[in-house]
MMTF fields as JSON, N, C-alpha, C and O atoms, coordinates in Angstrom:
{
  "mmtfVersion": "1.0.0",
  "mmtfProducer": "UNKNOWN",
  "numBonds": 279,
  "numAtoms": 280,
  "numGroups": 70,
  "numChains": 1,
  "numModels": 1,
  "chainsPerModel": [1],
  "groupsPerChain": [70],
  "chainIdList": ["A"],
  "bondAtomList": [4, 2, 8, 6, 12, 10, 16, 14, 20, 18, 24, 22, 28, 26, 32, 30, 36, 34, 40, 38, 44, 42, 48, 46, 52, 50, 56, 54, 60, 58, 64, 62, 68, 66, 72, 70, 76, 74, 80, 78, 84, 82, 88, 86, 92, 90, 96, 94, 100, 98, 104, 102, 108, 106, 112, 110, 116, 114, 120, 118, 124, 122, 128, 126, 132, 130, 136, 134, 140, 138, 144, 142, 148, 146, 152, 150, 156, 154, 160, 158, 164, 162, 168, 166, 172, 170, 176, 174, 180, 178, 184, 182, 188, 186, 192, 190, 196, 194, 200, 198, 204, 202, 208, 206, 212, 210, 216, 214, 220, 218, 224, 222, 228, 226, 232, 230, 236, 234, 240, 238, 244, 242, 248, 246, 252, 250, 256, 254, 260, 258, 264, 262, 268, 266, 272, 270, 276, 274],
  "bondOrderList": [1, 1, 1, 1, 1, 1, 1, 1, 1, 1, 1, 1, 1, 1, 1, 1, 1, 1, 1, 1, 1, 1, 1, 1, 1, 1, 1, 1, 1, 1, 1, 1, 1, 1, 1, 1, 1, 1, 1, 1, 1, 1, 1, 1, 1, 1, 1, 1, 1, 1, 1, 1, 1, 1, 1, 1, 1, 1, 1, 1, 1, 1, 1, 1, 1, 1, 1, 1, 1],
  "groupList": [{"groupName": "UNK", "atomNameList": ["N", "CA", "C", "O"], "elementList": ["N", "C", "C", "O"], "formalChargeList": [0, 0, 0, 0], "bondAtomList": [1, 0, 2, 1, 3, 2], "bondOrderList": [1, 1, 2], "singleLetterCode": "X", "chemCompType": "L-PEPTIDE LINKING"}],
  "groupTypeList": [0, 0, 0, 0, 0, 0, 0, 0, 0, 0, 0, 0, 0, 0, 0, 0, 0, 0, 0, 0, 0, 0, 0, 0, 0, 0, 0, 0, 0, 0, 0, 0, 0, 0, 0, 0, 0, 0, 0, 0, 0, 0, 0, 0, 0, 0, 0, 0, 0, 0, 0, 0, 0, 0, 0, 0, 0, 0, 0, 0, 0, 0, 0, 0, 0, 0, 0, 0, 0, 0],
  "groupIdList": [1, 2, 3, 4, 5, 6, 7, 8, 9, 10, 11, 12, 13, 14, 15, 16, 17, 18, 19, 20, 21, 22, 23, 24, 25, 26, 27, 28, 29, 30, 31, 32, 33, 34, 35, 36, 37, 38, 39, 40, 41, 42, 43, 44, 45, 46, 47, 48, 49, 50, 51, 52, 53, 54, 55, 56, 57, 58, 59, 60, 61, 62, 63, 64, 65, 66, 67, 68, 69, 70],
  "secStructList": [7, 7, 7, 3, 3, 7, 7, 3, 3, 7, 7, 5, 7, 1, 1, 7, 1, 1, 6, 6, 2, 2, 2, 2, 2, 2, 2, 2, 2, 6, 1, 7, 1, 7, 5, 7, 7, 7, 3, 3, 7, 7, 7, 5, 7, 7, 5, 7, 1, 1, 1, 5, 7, 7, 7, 5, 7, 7, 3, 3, 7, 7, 3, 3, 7, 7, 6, 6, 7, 7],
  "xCoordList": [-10.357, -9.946, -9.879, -10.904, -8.896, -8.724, -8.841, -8.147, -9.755, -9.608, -9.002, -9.054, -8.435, -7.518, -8.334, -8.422, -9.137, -8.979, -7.891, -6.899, -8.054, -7.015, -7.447, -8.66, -6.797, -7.104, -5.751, -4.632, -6.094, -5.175, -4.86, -5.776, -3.774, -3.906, -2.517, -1.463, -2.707, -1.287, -1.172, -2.047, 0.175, 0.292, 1.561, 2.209, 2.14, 2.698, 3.845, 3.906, 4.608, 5.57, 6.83, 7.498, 6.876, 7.614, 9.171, 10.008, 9.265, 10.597, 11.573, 12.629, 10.545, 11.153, 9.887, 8.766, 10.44, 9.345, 9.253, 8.569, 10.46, 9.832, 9.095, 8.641, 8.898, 8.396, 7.043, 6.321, 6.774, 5.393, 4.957, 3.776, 5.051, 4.696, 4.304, 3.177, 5.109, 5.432, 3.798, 3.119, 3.531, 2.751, 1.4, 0.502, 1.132, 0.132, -0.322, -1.284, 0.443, 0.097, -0.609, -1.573, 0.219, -0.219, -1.603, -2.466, -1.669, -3.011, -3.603, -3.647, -4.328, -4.8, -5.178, -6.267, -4.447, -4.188, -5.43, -6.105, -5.632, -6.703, -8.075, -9.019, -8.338, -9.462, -9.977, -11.134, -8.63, -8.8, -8.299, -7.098, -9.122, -8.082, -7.736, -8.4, -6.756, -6.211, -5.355, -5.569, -4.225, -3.484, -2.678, -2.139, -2.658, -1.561, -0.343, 0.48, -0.519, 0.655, 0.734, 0.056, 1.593, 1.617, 2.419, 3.348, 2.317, 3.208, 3.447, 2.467, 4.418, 4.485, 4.672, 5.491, 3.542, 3.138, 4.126, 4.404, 4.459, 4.492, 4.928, 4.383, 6.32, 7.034, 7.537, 8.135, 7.274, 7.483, 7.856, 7.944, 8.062, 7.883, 8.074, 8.669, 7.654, 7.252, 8.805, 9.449, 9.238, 10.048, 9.98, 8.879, 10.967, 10.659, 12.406, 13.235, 12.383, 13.575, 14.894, 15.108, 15.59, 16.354, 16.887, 17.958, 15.533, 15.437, 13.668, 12.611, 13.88, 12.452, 12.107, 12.753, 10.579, 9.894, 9.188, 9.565, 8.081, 7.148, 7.689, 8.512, 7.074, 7.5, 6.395, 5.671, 5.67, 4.302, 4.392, 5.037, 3.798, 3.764, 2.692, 1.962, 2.362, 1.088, 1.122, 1.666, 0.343, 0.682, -0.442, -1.436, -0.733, -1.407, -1.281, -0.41, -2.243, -2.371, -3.426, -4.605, -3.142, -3.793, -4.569, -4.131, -5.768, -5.715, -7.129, -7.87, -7.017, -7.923, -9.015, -8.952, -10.319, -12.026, -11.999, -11.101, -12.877, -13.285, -14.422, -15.439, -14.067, -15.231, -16.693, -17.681, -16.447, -16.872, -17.872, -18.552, -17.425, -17.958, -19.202, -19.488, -20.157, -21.782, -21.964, -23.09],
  "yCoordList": [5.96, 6.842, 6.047, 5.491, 5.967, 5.805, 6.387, 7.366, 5.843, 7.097, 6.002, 4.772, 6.875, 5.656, 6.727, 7.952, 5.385, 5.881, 5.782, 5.24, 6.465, 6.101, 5.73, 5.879, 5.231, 4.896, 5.028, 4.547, 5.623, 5.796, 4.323, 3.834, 3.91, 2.335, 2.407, 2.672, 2.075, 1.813, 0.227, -0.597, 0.09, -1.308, -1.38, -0.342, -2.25, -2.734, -3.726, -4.335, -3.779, -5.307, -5.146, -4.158, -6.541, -6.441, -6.729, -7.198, -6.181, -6.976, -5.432, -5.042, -4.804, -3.358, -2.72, -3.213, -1.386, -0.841, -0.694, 0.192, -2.205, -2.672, -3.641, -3.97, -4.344, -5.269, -5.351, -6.348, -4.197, -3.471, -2.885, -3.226, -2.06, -2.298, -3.321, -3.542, -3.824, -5.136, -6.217, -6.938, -6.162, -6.834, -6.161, -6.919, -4.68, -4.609, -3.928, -3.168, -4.296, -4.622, -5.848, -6.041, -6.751, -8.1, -8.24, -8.739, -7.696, -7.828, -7.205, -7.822, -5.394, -4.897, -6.072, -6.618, -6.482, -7.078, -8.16, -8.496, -8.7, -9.738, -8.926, -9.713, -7.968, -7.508, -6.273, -5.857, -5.68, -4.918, -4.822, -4.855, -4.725, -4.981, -4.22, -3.193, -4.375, -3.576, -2.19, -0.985, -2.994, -1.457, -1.118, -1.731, 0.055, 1.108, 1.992, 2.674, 1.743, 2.994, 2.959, 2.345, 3.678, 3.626, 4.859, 5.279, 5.444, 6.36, 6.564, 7.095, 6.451, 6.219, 7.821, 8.687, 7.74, 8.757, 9.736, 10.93, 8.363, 8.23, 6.867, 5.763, 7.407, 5.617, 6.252, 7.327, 5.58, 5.533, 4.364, 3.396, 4.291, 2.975, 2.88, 3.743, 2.072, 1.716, 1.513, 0.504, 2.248, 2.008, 0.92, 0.917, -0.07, -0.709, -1.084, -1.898, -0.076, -0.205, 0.579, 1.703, 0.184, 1.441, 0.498, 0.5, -0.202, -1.47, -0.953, -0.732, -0.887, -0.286, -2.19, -3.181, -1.867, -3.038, -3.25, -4.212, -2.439, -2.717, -1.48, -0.674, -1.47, -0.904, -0.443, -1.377, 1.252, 1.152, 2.198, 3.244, 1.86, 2.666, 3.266, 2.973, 4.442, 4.624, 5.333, 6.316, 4.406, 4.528, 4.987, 4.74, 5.817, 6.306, 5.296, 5.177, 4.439, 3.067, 3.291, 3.003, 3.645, 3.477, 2.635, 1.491, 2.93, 1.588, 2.239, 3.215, 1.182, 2.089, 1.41, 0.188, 2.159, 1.929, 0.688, 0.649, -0.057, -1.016, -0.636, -1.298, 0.687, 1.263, 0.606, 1.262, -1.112, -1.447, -3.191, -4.077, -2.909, -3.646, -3.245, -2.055, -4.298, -4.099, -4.609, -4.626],
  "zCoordList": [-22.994, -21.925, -20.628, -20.232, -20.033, -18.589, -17.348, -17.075, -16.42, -15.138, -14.133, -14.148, -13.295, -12.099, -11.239, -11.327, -10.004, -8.678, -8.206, -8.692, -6.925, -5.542, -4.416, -4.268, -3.434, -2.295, -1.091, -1.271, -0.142, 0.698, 1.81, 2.472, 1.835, 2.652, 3.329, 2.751, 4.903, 5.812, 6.041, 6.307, 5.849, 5.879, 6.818, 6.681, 7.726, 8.507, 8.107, 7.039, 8.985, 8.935, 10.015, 10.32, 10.469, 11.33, 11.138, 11.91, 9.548, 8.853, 8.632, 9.13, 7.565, 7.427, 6.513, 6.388, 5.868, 5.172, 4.096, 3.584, 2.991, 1.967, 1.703, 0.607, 3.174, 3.486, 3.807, 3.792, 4.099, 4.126, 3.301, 3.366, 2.343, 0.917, 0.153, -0.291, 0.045, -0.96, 0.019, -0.712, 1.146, 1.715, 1.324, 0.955, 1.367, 1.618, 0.071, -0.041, -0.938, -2.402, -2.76, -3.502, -1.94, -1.855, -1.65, -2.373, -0.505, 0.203, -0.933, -1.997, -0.768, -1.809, -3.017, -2.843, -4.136, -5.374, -5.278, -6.252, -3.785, -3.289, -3.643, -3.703, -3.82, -3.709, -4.585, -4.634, -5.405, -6.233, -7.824, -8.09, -8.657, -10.246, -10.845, -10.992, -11.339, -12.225, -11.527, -11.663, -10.671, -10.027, -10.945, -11.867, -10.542, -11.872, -11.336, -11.946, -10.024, -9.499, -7.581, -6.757, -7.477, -6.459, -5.639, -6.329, -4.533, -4.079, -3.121, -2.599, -2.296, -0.517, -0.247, -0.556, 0.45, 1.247, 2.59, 2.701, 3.535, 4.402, 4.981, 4.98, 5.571, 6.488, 7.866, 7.905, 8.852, 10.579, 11.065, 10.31, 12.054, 12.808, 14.592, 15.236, 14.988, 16.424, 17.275, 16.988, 18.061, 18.84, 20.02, 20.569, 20.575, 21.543, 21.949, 21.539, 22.895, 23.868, 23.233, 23.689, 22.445, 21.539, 19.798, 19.191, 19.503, 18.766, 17.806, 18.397, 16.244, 15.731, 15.59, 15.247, 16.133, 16.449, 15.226, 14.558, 14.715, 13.602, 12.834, 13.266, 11.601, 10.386, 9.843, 9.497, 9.475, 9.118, 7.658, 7.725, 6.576, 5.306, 5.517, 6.463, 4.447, 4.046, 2.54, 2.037, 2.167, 0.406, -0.148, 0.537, -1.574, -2.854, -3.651, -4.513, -3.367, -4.441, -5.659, -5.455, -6.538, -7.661, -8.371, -8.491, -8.956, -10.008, -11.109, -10.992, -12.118, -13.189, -13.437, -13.568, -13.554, -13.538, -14.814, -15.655, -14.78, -15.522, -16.363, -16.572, -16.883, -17.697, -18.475, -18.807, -18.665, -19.454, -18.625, -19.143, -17.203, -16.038, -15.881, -15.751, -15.878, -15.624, -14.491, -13.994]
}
């Protein structure tokens, strides 16, 4: 049997907002095992002058318990 937590996480970029995803999977992946899913929540971004400056997600990142981790 599998259980997946979740975790709610905003990630940034100053490129666009697959670019921010794709980054802050990256990141995440550094510190968590075994992701399983994912679901964007939520995309905005920072205005500056009549030009979008930063790019911000906020994603339902998944991933599943290591049932068998001591």
């Amino acid at each position: 049997m599998d259980i997946e937590k979740h975790l709610i996480l905003t990630g940034s970029s100053e490129v666009s907002w697959k670019d921010a995803i794709v980054k802050t999977i990256t990141e995440a992946s550094k510190s968590i095992d075994y992701l399983s899913s994912i679901k964007i929540l939520e995309q905005r971004a920072k205005i500056d002058g009549n030009k979008i400056s930063e790019y911000f997600v906020e994603l339902d990142l998944g991933f599943v318990l290591d049932l068998n981790r001591k």
